[in-house]
N, C-alpha and C positions, 0 to 999 in steps of 0.2 A: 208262304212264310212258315217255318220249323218252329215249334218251343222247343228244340233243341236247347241246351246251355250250351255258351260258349266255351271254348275250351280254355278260356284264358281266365276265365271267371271262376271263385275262390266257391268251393263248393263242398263244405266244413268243416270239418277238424283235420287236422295236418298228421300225418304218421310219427311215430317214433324217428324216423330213419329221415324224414324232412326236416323235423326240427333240431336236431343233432347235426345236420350236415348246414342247417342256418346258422347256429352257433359255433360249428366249428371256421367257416365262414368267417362270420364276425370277429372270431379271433383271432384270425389270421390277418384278417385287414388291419385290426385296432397292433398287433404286434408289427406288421410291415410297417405303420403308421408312424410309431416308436422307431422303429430302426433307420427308417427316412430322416426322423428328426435328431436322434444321435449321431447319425452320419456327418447331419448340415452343419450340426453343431463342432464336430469334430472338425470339419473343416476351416467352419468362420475361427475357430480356437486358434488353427492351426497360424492361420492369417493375422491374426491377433497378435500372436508370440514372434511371429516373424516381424511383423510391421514396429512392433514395439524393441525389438534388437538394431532393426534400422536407424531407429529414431536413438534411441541410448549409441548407437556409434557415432550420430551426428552429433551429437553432445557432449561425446566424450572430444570430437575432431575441434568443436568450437570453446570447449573449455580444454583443452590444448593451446590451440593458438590466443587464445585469451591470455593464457599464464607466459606463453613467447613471448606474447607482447609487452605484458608488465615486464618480466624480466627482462627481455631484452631494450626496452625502454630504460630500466634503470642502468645496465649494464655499459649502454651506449652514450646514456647522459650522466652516468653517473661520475665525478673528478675524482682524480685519488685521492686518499684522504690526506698528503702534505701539500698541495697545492692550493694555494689561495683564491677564495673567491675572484679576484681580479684574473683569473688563467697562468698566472707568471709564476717562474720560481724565484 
């Protein structure tokens, strides 16, 4: 058996040039991190603003035919105005 140390074992202080390339590292992860999440967010937005035009067209189609209806309801029932309740002239 060797007392070798293993080579994978932490075996003091870290160089200048270690610890600069872990932070730099780091922030590259934590900035992709951010950009991943602005991305998804840009997306779901995107899905939002569409979904929410859909729904405002189906609303504008159902308070359309809403306003048909009334109108056309009174137009189709409505008597002239010299005609007498009984239908006759």
């Amino acid at each position: 058996m060797s007392n070798d140390p293993s080579p994978l074992k932490y075996m003091g202080t870290q160089s200048h040039e270690t610890m600069a390339m872990e932070a730099a590292l780091a922030q590259r992860a934590v900035h992709s991190t951010e950009q991943g999440a602005d991305q998804m967010l840009g997306e779901l937005s995107d899905k939002i603003d569409a979904t929410s035009g859909d729904i405002a067209a189906e609303g504008t189609k159902i308070s359309d035919a809403t306003n048909w209806a009334k109108t056309g309801r009174r137009t189709l029932c409505a008597r002239p105005p010299d005609t007498p309740a009984s239908g006759r002239r």
